[in-house]
C-alpha positions in Angstrom: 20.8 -25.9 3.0 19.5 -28.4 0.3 20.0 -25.6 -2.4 22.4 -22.9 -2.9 20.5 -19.5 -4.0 22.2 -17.9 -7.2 20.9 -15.2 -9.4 22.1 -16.0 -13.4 22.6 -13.8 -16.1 20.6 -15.1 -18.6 21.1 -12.2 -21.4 21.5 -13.2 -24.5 22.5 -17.2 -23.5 20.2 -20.2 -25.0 17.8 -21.6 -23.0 15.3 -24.4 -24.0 12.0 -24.8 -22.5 9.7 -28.5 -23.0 6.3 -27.6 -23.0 3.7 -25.5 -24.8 0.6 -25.1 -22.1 -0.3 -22.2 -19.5 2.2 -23.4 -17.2 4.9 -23.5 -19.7 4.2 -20.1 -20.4 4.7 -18.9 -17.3 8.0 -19.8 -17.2 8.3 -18.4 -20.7 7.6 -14.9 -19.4 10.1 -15.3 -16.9 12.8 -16.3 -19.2 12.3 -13.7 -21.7 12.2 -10.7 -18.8 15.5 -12.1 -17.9 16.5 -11.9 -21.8 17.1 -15.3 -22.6 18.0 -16.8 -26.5 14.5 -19.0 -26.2 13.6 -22.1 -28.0 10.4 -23.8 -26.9 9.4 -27.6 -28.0 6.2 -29.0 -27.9 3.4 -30.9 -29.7 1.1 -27.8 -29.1 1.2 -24.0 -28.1 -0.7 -21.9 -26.6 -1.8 -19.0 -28.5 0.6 -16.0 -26.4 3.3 -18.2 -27.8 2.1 -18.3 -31.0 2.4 -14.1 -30.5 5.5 -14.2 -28.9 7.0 -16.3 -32.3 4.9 -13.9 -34.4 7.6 -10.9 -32.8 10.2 -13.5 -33.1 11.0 -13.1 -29.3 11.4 -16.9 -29.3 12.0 -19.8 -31.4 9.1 -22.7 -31.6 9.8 -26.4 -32.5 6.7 -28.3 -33.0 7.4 -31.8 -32.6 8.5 -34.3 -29.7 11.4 -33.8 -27.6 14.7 -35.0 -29.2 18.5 -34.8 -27.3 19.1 -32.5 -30.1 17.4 -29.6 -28.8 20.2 -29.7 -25.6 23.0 -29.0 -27.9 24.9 -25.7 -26.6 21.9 -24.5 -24.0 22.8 -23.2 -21.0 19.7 -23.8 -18.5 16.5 -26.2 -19.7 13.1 -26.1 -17.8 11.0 -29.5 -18.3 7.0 -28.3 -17.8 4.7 -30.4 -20.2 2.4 -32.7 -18.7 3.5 -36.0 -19.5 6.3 -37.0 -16.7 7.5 -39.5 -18.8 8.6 -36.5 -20.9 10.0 -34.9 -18.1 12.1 -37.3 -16.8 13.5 -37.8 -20.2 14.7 -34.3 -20.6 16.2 -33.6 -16.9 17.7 -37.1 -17.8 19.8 -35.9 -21.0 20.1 -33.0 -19.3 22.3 -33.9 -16.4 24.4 -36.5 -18.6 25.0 -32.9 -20.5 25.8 -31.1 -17.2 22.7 -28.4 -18.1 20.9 -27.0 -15.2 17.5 -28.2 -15.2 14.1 -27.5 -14.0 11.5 -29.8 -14.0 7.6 -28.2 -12.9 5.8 -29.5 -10.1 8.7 -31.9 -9.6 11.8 -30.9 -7.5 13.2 -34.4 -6.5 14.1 -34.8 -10.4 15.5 -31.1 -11.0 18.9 -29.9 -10.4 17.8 -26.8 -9.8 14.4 -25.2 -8.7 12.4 -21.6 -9.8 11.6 -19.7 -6.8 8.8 -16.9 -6.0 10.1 -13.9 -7.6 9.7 -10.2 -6.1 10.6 -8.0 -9.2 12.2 -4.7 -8.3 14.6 -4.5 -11.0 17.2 -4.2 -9.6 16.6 -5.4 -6.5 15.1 -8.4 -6.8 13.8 -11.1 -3.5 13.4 -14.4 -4.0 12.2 -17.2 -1.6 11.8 -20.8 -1.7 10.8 -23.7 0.8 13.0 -25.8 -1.5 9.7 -27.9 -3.5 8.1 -28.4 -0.1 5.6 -26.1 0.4 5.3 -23.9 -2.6 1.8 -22.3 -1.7 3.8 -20.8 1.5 6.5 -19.4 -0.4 3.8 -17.7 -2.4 1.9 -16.3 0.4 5.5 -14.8 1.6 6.4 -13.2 -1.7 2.7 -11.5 -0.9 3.8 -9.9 2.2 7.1 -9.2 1.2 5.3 -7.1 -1.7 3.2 -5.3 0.1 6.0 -4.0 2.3 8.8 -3.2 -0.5 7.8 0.5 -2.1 6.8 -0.2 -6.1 10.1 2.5 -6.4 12.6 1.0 -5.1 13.9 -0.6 -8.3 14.7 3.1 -9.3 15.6 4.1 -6.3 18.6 1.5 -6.3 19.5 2.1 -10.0 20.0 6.2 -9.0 22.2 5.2 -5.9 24.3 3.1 -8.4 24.3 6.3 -10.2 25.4 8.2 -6.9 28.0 5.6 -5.5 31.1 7.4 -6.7 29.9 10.8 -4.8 29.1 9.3 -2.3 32.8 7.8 -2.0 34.9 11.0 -2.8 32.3 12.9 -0.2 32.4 10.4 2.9 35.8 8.5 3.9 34.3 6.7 6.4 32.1 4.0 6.0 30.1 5.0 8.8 29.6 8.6 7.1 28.6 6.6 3.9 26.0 3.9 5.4 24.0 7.3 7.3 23.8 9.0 4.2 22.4 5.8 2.5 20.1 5.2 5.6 18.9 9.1 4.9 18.9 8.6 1.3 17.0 5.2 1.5 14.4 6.3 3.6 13.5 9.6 1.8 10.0 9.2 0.9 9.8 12.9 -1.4 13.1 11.8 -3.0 12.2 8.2 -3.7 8.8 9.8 -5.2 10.6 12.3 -7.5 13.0 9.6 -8.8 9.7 7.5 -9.3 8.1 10.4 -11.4 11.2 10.9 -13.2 11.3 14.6 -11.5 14.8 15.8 -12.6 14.4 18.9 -11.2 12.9 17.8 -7.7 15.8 14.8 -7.4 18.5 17.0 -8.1 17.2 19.8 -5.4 16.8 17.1 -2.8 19.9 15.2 -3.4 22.0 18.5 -3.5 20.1 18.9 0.8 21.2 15.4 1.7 24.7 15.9 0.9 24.7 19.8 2.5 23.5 18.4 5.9 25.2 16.7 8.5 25.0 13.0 7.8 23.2 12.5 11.5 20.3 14.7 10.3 17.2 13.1 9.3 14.7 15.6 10.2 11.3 15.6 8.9 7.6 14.9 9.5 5.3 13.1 7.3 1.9 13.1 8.2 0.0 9.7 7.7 -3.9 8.6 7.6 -3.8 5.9 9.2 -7.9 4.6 8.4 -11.0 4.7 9.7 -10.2 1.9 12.3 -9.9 -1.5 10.4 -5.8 -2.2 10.4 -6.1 -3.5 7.5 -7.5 -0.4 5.1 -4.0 1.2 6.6 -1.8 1.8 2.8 0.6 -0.4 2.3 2.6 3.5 1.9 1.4 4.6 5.5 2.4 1.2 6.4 6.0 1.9 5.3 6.7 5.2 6.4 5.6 4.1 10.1 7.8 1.3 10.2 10.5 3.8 9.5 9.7 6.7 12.2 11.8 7.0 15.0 8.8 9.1 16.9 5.5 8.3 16.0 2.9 11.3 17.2 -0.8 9.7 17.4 -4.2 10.7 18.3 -7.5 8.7 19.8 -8.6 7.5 16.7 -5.2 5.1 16.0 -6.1 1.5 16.8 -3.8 -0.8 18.9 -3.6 -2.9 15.8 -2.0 -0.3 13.4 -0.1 1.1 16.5 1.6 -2.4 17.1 3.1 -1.9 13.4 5.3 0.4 14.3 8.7 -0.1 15.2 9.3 -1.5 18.6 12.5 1.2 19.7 10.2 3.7 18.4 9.1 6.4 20.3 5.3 7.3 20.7 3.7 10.0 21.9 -0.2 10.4 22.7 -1.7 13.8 21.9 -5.3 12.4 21.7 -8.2 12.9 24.1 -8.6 9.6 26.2 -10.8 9.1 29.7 -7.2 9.6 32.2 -5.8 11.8 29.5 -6.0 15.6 28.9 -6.5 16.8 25.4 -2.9 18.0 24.0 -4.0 21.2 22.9 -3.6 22.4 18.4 -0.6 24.8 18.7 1.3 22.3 21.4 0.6 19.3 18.9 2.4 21.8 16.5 5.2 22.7 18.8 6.0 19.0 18.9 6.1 17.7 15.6 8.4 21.0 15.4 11.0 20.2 18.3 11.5 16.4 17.2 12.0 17.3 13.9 14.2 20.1 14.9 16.3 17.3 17.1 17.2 15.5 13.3 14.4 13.0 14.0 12.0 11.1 11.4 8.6 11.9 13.0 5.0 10.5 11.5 2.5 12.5 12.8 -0.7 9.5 12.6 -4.0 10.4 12.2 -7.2 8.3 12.3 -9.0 8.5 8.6 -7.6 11.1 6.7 -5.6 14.2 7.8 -6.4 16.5 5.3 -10.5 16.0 6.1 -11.2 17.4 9.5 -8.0 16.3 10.7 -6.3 19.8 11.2 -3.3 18.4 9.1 -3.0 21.5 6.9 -2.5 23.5 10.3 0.6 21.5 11.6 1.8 21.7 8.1 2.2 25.2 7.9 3.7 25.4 11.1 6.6 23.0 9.6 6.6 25.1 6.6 7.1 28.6 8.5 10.0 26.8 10.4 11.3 25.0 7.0 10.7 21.5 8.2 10.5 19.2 5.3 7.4 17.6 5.2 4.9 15.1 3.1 1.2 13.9 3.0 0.5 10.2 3.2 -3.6 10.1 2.8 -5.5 7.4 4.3 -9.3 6.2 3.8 -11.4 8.5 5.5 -14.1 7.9 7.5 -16.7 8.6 5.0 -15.8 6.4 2.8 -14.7 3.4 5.0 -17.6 3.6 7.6 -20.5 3.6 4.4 -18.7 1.2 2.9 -18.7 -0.9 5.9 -22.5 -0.1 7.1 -23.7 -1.2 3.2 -24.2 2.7 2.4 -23.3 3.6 -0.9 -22.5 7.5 -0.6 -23.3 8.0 -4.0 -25.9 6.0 -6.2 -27.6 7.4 -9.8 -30.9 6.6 -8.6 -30.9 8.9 -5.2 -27.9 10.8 -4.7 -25.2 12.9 -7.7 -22.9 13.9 -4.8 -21.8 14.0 -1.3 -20.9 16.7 1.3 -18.3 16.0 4.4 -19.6 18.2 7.2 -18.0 18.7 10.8 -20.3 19.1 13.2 -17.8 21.4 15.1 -17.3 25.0 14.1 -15.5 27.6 14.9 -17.7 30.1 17.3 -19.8 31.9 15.1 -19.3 29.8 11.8 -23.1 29.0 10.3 -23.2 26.1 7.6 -25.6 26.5 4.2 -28.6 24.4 5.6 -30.5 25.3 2.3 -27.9 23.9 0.0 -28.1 21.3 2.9 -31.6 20.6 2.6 -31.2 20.1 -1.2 -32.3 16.6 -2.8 -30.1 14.2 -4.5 -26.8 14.3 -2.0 -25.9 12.7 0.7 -24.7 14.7 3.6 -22.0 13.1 5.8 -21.0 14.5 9.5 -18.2 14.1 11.7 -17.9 14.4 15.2 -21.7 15.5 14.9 -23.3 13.6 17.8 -23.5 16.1 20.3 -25.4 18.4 17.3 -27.9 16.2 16.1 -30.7 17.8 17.6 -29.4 21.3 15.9 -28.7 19.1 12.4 -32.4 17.8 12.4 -33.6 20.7 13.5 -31.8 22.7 10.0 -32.1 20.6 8.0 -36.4 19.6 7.9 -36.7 23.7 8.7 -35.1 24.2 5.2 -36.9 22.0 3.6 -35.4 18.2 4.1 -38.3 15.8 4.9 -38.4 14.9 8.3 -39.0 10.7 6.5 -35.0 11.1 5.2 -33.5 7.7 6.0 -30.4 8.4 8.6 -27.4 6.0 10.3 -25.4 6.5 12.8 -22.4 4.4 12.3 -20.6 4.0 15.8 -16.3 2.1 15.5 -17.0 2.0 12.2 -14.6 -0.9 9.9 -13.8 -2.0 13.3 -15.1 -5.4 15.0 -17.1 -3.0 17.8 -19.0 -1.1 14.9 -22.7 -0.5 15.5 -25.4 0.8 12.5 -28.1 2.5 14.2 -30.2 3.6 11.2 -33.7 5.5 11.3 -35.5 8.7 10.5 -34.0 12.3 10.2 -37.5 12.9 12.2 -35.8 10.7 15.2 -31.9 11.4 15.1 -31.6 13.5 18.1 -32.8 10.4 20.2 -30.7 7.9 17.5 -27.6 9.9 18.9 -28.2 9.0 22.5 -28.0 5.4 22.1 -24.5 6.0 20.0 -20.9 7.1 21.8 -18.2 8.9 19.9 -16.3 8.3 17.6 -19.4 8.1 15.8 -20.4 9.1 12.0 -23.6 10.7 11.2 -25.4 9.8 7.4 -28.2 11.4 5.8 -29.7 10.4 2.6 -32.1 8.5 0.6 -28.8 6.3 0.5 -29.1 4.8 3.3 -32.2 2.7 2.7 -30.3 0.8 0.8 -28.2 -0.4 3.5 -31.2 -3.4 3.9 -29.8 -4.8 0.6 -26.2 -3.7 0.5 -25.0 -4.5 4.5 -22.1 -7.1 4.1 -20.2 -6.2 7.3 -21.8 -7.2 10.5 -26.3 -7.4 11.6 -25.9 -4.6 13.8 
């Protein structure tokens, strides 16, 4: 270990910083978040610091660098592009025994600015110690993507909780479950986010009534139409967190392989080999683990609130006071158009769109006048085996048997397959497609000639 990584308090303490350009201010910003007395020297400044003197949150000296400017500073940060410049100040500055930086140069720094994750107060930073910078970057990407934007408050409230927590628990096993439990509560986390007094102090008051080994609950997650990588980064979170993860058909391998590896899975999906898991046993399940003090994500292709039966298992939980919460996910409409060049909606052809399933109850009929109506486009799921009935409706109330139609077969996914047409034509479209497919009808789709981005099929 070349360098030895240390957080300063910076509050209040003089710092100095050589250099007026884009990169200077960069570092600028930085040191003023962390509350630093700032003086900046250079010949020229750019005009944020001109602002930033205007609200006198710094000092500016105009001028060349003189040793003068070292006198009582407690860290210095060399970023003008002249390196003769630079040298000079980290020079003065370690005769002075001053910490200094110097940009885009770590051999002649005594100290180096790493990529910053900003949770305030939990903060992450990384460094490849001046060797690959770019790398250290593209960590402190992936690193945000993972840590929830709340977690700053989250960690300032368990400050606030920290003597509770020690006059409830006397074991520090007892205290390190209840911060696992309180760590990991997504609803909590949310109303501490949302600055929900109310909410916090109802959910905090249940953490400490239950037993410290009980962590049931059930959040049900979209995970996507297919494409790992239009999972959000939320869903994301909460299934690297499950201990029993409850997925269907439409769950790729790819999003599956995020989860945690001692986590348990359970297939309730209809699969060639496989029997379909009926509704009210895919209820029963969620129930029981979350009845054994279990953290259970129920994941669902697309989005579970549109066609996905979610609001059914939820009220299950509810009836058996399960606590429970909704993480939405892209739903197939929306990420299979988007994929296939489809616009859903566009001011020139179509106001709206409707979400149809093409299976209904026994019995249920669907509007095909309101249906039939111009300016929408019309979007079914699971609608292959009914696209003789849907062409059939739809031209006999009225929709013009020249409608452009798709059918948009894996769609987001590297198998995906466009086959596009005539409303006239979509019963024999739908036997060169296999499920899951989507079906689309609209003047919209004509556009997909200009708009496809995705793949030629």
């Amino acid at each position: 270990m070349d360098y030895l990584p240390l957080f300063c308090k910076l509050e209040n303490r003089d710092c100095l910083l050589v250099g007026g350009g884009e990169i200077a201010e960069r570092k600028a910003r930085l040191l003023l978040e962390a509350g630093a007395k700032l003086t900046v020297n250079a010949l020229e400044f750019t005009q944020q610091f001109l602002c930033w003197q205007e609200q006198k949150q710094l000092v500016l000296v105009q001028g060349e660098f003189i040793t003068q400017l070292l006198d009582n500073k407690w860290l210095v940060i060399a970023a003008t592009d002249c390196p003769q410049t630079n040298q000079q100040v980290s020079t003065e500055s370690e005769k002075r025994r001053i910490f200094c930086n110097v940009v885009d140069s770590p051999k002649g720094a005594s100290f180096i600015m790493p990529s910053i994750i900003d949770r305030s107060p939990i903060m992450v930073a990384i460094s490849s110690e001046g060797h690959a910078p770019v790398l250290a970057r593209l960590l402190r990407e992936k690193l945000e993507a993972i840590l929830p934007q709340n977690i700053g408050k989250l960690a300032k409230y368990a400050g606030y909780l920290r003597n509770k927590v020690k006059a409830t628990y006397q074991s520090m096993t007892e205290r390190r479950r209840f911060w696992e439990k309180l760590f990991t509560h997504d609803r909590l986390a949310q109303a501490v986010a949302n600055n929900d007094s109310e909410n916090v102090e109802r959910l905090t008051n249940q953490l400490f009534a239950e037993p410290v080994d009980y962590r049931g609950e059930v959040v049900l997650v979209g995970a996507g139409p297919g494409d790992p990588g239009l999972l959000t980064l939320k869903g994301l979170q909460q299934i690297q967190q499950a201990d029993i993860i409850v997925y269907d058909r439409l769950v790729s391998n790819e999003i599956m392989n995020l989860a945690r590896r001692d986590a348990q899975r359970i297939f309730v999906g209809k699969r060639p080999g496989f029997h379909c898991v009926p509704q009210e046993q895919i209820n029963q399940i969620l129930l029981e683990q979350a009845q054994k003090g279990l953290r259970v994500v129920r994941l669902k292709g697309g989005d579970p609130f549109i066609f996905g039966r979610g609001g059914e298992e939820l009220e299950t939980l509810f009836n058996a006071n399960i606590p429970f919460s909704v993480i939405p996910g892209i739903t197939a409409a929306s990420g299979c158009s988007a994929y296939s060049g489809i616009p859903l909606t566009h001011r020139d052809y179509a106001h709206s769109v409707r979400l149809i399933t093409g299976h209904l109850k026994d019995g249920t009929q669907l509007d095909w006048h309101s249906l039939a109506a111009e300016k929408q486009t019309l979007v079914f799921y699971m609608g292959l085996s009914q696209a003789e009935n849907i062409k059939a409706n739809l031209i006999k109330h009225g929709m013009n048997g020249d409608t452009p139609v798709a059918i948009v077969e894996e769609g987001t996914t590297t198998k995906q397959k466009v086959i596009d047409g005539l409303l006239s034509e979509l019963d024999e479209l739908a036997l060169q497609a296999c499920s899951p497919s989507l079906i689309i009808v609209g003047p919209v789709v004509a556009l997909r000639e200009k708009l496809n981005w995705f793949s030629h099929n």
